[in-house]
N, CA and C atoms of all chains as a GROMACS GRO file, in nm:
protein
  570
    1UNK      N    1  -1.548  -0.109  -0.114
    1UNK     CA    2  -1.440  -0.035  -0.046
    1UNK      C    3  -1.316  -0.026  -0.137
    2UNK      N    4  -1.272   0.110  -0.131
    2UNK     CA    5  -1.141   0.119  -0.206
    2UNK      C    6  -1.030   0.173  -0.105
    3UNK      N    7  -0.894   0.082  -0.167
    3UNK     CA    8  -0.752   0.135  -0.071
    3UNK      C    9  -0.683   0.229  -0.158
    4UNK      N   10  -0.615   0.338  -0.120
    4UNK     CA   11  -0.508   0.413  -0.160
    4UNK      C   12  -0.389   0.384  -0.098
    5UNK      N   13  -0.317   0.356  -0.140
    5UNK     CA   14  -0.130   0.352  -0.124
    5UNK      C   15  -0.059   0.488  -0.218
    6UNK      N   16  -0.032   0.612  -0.106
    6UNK     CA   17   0.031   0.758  -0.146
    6UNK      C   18   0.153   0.732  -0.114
    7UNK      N   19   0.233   0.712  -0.206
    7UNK     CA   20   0.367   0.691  -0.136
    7UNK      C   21   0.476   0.811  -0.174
    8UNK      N   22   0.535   0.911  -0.053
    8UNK     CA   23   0.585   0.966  -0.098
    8UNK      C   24   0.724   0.926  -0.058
    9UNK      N   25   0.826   1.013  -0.137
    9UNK     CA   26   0.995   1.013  -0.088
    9UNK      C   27   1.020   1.165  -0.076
   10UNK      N   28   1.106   1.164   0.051
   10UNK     CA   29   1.145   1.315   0.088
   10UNK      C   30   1.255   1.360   0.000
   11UNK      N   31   1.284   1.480  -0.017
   11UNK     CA   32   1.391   1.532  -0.027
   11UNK      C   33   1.494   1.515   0.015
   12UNK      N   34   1.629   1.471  -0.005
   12UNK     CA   35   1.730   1.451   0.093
   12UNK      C   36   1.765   1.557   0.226
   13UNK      N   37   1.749   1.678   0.176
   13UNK     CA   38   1.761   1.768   0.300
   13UNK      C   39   1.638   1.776   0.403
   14UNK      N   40   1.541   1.746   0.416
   14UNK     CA   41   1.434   1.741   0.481
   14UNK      C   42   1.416   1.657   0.599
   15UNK      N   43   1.355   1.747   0.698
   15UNK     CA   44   1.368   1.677   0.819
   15UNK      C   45   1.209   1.627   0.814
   16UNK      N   46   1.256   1.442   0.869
   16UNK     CA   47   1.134   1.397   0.883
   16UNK      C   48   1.012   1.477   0.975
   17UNK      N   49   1.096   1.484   1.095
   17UNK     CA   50   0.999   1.560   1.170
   17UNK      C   51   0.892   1.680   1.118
   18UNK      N   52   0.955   1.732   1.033
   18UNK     CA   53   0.856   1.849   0.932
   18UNK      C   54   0.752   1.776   0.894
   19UNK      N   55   0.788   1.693   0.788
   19UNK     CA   56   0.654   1.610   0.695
   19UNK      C   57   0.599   1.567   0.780
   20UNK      N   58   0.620   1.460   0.884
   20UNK     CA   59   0.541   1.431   0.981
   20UNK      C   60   0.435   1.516   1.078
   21UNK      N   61   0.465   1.658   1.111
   21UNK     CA   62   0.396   1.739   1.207
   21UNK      C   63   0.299   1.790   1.076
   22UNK      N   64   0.352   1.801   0.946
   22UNK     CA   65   0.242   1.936   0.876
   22UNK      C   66   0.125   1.775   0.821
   23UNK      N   67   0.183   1.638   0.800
   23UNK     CA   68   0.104   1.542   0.760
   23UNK      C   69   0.022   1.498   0.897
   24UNK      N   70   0.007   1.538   1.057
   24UNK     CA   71  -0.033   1.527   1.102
   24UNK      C   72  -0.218   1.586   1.135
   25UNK      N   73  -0.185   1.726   1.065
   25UNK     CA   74  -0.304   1.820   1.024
   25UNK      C   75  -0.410   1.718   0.948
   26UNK      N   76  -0.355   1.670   0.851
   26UNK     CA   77  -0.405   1.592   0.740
   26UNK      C   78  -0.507   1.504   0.746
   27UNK      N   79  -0.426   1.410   0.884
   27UNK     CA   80  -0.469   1.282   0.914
   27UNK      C   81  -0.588   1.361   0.986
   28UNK      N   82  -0.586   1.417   1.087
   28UNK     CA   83  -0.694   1.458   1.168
   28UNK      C   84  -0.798   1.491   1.126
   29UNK      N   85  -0.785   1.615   0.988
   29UNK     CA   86  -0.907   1.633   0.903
   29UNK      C   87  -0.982   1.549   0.822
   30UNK      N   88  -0.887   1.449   0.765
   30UNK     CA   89  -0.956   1.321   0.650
   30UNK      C   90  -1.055   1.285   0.761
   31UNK      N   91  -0.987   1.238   0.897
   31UNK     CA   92  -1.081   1.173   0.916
   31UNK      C   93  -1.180   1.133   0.982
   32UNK      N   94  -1.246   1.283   0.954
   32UNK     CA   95  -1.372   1.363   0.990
   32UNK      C   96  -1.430   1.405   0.846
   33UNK      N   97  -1.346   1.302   0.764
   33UNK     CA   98  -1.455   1.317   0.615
   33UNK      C   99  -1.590   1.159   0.588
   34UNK      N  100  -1.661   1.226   0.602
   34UNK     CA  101  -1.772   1.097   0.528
   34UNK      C  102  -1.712   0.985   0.433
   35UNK      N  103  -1.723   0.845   0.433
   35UNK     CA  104  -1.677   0.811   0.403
   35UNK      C  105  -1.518   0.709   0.385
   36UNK      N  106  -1.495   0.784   0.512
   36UNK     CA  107  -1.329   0.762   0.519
   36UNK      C  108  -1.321   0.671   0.664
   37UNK      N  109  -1.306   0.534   0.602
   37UNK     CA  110  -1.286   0.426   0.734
   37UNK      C  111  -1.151   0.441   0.805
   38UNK      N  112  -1.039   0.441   0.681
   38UNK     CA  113  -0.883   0.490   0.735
   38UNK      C  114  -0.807   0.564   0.733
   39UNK      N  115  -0.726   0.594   0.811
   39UNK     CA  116  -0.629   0.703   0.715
   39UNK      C  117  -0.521   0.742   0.776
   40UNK      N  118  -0.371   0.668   0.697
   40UNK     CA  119  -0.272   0.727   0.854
   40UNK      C  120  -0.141   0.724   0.792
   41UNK      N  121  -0.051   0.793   0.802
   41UNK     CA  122   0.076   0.772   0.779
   41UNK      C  123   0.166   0.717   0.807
   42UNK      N  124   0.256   0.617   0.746
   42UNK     CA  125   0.345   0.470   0.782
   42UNK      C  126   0.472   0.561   0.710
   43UNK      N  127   0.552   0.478   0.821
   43UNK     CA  128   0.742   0.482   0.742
   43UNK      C  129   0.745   0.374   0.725
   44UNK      N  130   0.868   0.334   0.595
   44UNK     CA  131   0.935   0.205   0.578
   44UNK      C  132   1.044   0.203   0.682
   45UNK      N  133   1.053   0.072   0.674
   45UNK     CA  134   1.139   0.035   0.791
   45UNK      C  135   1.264   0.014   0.707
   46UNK      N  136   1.295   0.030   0.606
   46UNK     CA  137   1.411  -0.001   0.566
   46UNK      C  138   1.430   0.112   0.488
   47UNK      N  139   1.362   0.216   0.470
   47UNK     CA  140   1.434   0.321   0.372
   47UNK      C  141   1.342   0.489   0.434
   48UNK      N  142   1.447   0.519   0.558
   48UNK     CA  143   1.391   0.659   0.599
   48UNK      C  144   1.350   0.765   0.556
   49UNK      N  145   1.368   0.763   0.402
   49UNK     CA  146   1.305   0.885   0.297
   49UNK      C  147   1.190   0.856   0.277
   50UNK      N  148   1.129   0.721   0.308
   50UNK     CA  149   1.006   0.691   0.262
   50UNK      C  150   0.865   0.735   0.362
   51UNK      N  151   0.762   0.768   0.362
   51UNK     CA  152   0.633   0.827   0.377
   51UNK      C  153   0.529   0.776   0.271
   52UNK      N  154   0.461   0.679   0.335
   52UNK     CA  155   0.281   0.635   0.291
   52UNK      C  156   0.202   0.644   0.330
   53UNK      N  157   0.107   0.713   0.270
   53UNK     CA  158  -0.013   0.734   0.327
   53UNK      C  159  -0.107   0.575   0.278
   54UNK      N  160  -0.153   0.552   0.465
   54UNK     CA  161  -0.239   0.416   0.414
   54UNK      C  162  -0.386   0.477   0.409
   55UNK      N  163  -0.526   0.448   0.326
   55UNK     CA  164  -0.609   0.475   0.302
   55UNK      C  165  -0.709   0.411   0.247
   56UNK      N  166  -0.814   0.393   0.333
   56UNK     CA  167  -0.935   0.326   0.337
   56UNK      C  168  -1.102   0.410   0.341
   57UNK      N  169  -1.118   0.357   0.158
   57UNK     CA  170  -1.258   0.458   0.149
   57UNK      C  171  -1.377   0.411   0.127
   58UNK      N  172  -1.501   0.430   0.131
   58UNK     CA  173  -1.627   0.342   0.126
   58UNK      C  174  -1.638   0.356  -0.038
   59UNK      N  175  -1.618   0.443  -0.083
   59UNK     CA  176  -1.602   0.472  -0.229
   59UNK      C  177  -1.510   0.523  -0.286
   60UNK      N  178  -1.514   0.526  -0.457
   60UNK     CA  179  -1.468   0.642  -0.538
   60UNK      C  180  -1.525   0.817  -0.492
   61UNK      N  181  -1.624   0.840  -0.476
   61UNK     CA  182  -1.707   0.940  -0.453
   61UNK      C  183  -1.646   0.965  -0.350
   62UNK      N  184  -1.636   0.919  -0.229
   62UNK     CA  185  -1.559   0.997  -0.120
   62UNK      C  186  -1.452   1.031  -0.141
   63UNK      N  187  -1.366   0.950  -0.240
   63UNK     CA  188  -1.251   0.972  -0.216
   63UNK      C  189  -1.235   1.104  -0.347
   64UNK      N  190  -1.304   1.147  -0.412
   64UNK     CA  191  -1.341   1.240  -0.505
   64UNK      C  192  -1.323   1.353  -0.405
   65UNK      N  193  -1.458   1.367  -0.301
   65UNK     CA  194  -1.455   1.472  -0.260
   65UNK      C  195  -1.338   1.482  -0.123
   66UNK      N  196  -1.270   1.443  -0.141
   66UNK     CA  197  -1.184   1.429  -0.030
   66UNK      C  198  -1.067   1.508  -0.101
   67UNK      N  199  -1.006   1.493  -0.216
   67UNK     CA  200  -0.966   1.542  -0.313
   67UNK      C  201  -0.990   1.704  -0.347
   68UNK      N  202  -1.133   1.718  -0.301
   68UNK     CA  203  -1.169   1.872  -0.340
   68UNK      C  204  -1.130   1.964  -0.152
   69UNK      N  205  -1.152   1.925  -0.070
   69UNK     CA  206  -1.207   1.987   0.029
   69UNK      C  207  -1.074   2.064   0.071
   70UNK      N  208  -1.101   2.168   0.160
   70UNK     CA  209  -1.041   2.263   0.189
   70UNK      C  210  -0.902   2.234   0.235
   71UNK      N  211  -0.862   2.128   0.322
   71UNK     CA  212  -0.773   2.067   0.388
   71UNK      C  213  -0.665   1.998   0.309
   72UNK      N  214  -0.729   1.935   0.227
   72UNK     CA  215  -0.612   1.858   0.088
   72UNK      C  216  -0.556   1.985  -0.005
   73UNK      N  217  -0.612   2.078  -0.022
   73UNK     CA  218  -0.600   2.203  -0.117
   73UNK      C  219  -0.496   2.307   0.001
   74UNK      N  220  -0.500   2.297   0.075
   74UNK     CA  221  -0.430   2.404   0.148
   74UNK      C  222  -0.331   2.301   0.198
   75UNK      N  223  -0.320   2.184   0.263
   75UNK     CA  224  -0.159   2.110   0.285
   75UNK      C  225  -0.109   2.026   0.196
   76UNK      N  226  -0.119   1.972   0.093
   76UNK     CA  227  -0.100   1.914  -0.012
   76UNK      C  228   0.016   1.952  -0.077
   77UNK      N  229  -0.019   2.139  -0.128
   77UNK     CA  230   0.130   2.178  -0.168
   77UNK      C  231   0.237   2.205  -0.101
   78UNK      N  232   0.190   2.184   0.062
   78UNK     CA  233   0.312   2.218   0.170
   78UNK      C  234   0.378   2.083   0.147
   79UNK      N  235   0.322   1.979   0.171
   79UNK     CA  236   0.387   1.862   0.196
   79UNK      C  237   0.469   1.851   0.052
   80UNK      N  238   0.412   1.873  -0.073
   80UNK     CA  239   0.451   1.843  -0.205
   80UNK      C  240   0.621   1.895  -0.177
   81UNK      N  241   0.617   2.027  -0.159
   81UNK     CA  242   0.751   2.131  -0.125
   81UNK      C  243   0.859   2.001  -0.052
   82UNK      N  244   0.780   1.890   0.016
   82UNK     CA  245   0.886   1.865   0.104
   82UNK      C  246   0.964   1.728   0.081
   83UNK      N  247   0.869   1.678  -0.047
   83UNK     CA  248   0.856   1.538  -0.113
   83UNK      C  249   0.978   1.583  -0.278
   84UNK      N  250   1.028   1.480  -0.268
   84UNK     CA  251   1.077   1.422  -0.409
   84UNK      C  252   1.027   1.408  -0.538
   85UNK      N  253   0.935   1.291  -0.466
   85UNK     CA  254   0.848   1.238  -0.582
   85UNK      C  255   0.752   1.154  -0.486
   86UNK      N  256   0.655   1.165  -0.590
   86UNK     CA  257   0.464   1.070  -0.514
   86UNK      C  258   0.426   0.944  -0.589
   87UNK      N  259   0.397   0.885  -0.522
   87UNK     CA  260   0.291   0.782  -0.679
   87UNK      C  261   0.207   0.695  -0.560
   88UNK      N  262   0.107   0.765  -0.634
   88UNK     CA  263  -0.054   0.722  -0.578
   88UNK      C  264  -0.136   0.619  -0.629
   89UNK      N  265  -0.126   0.501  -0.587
   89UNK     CA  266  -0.224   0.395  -0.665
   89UNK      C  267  -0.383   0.407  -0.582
   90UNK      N  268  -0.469   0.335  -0.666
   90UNK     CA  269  -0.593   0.346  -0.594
   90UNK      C  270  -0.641   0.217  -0.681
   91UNK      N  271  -0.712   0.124  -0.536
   91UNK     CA  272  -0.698  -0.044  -0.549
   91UNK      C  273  -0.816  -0.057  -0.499
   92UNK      N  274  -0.922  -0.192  -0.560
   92UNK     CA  275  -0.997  -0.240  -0.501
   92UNK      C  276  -0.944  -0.391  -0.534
   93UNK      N  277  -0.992  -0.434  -0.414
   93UNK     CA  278  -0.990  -0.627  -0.423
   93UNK      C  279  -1.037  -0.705  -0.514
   94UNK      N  280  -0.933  -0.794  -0.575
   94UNK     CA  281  -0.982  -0.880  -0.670
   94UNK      C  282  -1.082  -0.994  -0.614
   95UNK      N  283  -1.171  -1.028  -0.686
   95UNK     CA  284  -1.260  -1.128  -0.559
   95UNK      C  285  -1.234  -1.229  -0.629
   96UNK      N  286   0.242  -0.416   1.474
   96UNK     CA  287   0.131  -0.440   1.347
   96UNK      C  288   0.246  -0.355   1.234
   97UNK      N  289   0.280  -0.427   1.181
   97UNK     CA  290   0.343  -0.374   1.048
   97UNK      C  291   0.276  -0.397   0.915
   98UNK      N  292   0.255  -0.348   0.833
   98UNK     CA  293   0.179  -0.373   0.698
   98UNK      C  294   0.314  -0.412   0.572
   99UNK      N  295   0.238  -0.464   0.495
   99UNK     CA  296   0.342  -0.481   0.384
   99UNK      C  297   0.251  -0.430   0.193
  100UNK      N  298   0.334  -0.358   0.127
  100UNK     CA  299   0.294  -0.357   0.021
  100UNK      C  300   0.399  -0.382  -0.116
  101UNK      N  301   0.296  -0.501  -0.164
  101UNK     CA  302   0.386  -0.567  -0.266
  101UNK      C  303   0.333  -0.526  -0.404
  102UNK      N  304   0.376  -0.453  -0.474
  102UNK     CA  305   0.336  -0.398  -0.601
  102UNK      C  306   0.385  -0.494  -0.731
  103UNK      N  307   0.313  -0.568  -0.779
  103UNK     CA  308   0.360  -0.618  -0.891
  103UNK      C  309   0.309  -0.586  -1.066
  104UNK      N  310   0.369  -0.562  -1.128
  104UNK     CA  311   0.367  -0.531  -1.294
  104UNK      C  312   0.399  -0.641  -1.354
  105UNK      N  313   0.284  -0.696  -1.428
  105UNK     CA  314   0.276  -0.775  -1.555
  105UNK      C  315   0.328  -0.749  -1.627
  106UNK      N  316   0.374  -0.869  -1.709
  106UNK     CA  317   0.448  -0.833  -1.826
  106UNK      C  318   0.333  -0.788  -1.952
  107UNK      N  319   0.315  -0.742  -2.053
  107UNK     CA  320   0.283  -0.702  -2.142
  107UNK      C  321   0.163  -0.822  -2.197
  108UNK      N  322   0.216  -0.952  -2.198
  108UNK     CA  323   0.182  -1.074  -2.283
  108UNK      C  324   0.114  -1.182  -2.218
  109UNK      N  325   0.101  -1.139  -2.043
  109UNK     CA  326   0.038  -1.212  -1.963
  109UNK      C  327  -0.090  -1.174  -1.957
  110UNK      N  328  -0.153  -1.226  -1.933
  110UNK     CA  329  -0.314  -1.252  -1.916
  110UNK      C  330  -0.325  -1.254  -1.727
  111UNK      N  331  -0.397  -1.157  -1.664
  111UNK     CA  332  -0.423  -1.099  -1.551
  111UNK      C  333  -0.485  -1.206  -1.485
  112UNK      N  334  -0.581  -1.317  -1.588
  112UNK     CA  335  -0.638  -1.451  -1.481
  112UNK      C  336  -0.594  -1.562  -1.466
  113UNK      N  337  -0.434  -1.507  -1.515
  113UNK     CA  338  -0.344  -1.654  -1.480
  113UNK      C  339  -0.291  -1.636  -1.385
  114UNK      N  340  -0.254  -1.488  -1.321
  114UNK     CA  341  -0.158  -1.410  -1.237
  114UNK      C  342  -0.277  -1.445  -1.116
  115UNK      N  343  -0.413  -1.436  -1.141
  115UNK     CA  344  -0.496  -1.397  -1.050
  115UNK      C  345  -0.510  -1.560  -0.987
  116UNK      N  346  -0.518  -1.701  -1.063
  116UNK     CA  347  -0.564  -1.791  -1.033
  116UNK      C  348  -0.428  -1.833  -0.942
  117UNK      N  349  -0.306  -1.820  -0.982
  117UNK     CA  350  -0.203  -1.907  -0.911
  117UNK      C  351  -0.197  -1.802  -0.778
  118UNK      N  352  -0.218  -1.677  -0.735
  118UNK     CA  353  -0.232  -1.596  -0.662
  118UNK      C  354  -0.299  -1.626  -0.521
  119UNK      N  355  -0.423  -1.689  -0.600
  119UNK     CA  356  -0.549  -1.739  -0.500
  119UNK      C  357  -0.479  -1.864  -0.382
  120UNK      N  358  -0.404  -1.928  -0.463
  120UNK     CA  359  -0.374  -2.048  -0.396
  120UNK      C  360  -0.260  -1.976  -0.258
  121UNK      N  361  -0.208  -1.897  -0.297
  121UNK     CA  362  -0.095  -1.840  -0.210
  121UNK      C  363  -0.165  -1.759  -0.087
  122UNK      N  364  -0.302  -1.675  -0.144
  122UNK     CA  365  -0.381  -1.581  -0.038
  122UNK      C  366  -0.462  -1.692   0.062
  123UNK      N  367  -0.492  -1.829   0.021
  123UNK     CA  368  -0.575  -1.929   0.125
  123UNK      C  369  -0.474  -1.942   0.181
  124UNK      N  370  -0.324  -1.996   0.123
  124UNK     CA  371  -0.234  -2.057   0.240
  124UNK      C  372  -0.179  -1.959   0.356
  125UNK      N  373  -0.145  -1.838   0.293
  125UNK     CA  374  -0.115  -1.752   0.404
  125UNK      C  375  -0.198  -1.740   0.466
  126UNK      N  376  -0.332  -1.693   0.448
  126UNK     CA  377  -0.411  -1.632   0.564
  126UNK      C  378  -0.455  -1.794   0.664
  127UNK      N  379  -0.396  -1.870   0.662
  127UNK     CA  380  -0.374  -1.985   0.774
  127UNK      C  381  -0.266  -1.964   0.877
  128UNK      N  382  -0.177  -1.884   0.810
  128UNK     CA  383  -0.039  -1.913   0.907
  128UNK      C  384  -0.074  -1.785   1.017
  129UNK      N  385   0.029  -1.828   1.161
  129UNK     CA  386   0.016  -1.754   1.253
  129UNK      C  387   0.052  -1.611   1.282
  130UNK      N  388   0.003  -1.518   1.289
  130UNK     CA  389   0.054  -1.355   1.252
  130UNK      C  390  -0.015  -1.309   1.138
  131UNK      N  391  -0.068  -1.348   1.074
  131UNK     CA  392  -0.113  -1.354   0.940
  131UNK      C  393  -0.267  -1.258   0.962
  132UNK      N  394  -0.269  -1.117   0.950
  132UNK     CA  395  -0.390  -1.022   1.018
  132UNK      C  396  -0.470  -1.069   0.916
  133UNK      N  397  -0.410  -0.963   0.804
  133UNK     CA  398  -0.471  -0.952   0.663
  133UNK      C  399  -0.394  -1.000   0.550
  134UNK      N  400  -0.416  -1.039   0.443
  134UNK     CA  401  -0.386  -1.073   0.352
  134UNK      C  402  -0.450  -1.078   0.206
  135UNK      N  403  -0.429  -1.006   0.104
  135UNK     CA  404  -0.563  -1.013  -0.010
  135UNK      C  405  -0.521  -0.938  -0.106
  136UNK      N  406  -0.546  -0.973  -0.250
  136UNK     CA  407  -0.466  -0.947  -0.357
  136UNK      C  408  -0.594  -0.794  -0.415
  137UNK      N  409  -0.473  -0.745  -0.461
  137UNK     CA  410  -0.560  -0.558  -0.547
  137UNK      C  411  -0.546  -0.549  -0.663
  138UNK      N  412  -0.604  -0.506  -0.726
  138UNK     CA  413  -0.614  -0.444  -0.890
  138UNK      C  414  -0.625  -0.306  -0.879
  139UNK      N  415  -0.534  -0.219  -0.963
  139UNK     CA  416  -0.548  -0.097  -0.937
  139UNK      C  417  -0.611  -0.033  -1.080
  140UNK      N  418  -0.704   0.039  -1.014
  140UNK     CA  419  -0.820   0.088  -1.110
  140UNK      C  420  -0.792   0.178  -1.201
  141UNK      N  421  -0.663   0.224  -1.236
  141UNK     CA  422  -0.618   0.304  -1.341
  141UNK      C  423  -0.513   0.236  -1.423
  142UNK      N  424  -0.492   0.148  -1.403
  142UNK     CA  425  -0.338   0.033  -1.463
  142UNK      C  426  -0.411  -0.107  -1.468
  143UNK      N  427  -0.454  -0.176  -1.552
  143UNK     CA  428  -0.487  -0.312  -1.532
  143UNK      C  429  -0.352  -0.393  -1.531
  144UNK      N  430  -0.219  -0.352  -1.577
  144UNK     CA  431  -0.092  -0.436  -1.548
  144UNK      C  432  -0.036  -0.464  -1.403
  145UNK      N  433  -0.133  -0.409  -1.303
  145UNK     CA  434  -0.076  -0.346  -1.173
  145UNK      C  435  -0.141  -0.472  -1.082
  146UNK      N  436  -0.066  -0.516  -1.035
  146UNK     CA  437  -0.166  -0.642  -0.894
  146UNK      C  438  -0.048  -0.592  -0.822
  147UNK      N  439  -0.163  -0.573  -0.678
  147UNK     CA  440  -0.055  -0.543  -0.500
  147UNK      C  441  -0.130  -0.641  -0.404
  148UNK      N  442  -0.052  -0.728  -0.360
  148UNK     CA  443  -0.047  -0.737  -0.265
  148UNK      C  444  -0.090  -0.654  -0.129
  149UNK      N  445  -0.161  -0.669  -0.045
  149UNK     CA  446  -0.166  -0.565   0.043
  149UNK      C  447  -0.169  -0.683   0.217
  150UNK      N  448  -0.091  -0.652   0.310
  150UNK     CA  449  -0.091  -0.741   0.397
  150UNK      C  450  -0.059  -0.660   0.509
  151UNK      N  451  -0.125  -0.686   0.627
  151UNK     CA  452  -0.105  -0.698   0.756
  151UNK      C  453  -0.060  -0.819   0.867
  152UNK      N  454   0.056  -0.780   0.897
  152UNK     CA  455   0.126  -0.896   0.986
  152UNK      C  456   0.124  -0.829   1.182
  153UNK      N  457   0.107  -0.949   1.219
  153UNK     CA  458   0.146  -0.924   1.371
  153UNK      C  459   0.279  -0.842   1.412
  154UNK      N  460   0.379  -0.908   1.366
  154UNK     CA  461   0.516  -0.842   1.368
  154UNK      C  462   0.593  -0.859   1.248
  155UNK      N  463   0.754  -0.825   1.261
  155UNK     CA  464   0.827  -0.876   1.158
  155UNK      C  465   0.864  -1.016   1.160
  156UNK      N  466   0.902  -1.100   1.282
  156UNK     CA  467   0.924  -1.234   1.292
  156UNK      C  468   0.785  -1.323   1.231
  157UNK      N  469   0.661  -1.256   1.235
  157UNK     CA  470   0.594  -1.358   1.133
  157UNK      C  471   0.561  -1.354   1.031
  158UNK      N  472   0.622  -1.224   0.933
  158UNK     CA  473   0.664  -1.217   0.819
  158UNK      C  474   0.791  -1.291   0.796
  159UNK      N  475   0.900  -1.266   0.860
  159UNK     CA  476   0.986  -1.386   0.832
  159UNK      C  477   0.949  -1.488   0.827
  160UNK      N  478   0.898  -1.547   0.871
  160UNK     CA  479   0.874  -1.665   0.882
  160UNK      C  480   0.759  -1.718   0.733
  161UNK      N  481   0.662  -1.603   0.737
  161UNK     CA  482   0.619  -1.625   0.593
  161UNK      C  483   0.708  -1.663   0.470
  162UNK      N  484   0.794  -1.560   0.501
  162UNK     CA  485   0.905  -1.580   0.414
  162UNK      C  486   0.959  -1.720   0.322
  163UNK      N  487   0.928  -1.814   0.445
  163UNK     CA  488   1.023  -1.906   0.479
  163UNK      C  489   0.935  -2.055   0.432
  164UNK      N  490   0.809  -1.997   0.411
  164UNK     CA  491   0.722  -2.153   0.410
  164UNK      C  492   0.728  -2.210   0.326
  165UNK      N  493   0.706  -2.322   0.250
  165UNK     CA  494   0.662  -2.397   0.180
  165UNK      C  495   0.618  -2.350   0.038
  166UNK      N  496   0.475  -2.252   0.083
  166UNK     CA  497   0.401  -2.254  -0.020
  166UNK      C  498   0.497  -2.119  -0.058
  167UNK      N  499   0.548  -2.016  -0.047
  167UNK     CA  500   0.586  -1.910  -0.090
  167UNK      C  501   0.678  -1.942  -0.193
  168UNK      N  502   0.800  -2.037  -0.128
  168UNK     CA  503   0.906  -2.046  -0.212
  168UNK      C  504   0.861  -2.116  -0.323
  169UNK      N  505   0.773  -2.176  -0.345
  169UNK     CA  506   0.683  -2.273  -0.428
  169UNK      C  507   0.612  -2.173  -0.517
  170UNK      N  508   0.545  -2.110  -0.480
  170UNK     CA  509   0.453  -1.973  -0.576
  170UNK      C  510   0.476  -1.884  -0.623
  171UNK      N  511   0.593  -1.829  -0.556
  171UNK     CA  512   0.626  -1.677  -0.555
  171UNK      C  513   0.720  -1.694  -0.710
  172UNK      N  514   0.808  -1.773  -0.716
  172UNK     CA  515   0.904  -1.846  -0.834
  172UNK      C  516   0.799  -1.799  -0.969
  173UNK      N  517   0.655  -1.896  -0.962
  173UNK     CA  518   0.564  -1.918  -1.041
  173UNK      C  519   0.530  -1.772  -1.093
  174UNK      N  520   0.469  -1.684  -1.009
  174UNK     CA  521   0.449  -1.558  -1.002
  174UNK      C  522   0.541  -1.477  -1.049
  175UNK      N  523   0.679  -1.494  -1.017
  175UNK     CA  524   0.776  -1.384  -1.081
  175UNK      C  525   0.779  -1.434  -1.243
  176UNK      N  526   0.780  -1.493  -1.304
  176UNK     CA  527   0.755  -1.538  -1.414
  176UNK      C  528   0.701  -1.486  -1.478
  177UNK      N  529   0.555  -1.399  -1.459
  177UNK     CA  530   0.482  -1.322  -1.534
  177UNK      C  531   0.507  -1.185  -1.516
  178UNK      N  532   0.588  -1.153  -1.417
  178UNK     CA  533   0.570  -1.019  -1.354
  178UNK      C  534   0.699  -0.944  -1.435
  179UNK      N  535   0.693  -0.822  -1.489
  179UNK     CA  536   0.800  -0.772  -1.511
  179UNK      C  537   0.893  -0.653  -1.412
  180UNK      N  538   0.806  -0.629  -1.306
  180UNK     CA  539   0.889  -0.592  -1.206
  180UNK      C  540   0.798  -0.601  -1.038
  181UNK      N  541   0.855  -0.588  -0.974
  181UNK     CA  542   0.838  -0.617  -0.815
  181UNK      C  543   0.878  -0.517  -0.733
  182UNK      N  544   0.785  -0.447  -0.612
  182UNK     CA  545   0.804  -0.377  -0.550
  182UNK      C  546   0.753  -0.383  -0.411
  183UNK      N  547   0.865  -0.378  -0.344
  183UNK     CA  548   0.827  -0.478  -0.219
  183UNK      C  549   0.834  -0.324  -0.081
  184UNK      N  550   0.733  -0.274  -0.025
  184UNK     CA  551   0.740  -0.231   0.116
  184UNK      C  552   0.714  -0.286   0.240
  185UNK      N  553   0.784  -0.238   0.336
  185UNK     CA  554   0.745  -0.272   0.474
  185UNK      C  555   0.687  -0.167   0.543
  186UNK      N  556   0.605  -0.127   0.634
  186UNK     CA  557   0.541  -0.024   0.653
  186UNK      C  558   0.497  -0.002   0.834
  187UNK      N  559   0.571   0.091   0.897
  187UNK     CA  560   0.494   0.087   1.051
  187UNK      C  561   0.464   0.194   1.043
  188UNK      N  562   0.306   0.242   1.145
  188UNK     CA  563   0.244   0.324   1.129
  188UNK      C  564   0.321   0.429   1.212
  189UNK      N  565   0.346   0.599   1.141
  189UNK     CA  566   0.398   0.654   1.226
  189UNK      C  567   0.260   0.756   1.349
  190UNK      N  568   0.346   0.697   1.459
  190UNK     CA  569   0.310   0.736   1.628
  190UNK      C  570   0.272   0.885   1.648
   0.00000   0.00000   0.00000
């Protein structure tokens, strides 16, 4: 199993409520993808610009094609428009 | 249920199974204490300088309280030592 931590920061002018309703599409489609145990969007509690996507995959391979499919390709650059800046780690457990 | 993600960066000159062994001792003691969901150390698969933390707590009062124990203030010291920077989130899932 692999985790993703997407962490984005908004724009200062941007209303949360936006990122939140168009990142709502998102969540619904991931996760009706093969593969995909989790998938959900968290705020920090201490810094309201902040938006993470938490994410839980059975593989690399899912999370490949999860990457390609119609849904990440068509809201991806909406949300991008509404973000600052991203940084996406992708983690498996040290045993 | 709040999550926490702790991003830490090695320094350059550290060796990843010294970071990993004093680590271990900190992931048995927490996952004893009360509130304590999840707890378990990551390697991120494109950065070998990169170890996160990744944790699930009951609330914020038993993260404080993690805060506060014994073994943390004891390890965490040990741990910053190798690390050349620290990145600490708090995370609730948005509703």
């Amino acid at each position: 199993m692999i985790k993703v931590v997407a962490k984005g920061k908004l724009k200062p002018d941007v209303k949360a409520e936006e990122y939140i309703r168009i990142s709502r599409e998102l969540v619904a489609e991931t996760r009706k993808e093969e593969g995909c145990i989790s998938y959900a969007l968290f705020e920090e509690l201490n810094d309201p610009s902040i938006f993470t996507m938490l994410e839980e995959w059975e593989n690399e391979e899912a999370l490949e094609k999860h990457n390609q499919t119609e849904h990440m390709k068509r809201i991806i650059p909406e949300l991008s428009k509404l973000r600052e800046s991203m940084e996406v780690n992708i983690y498996r457990e040290v045993e």
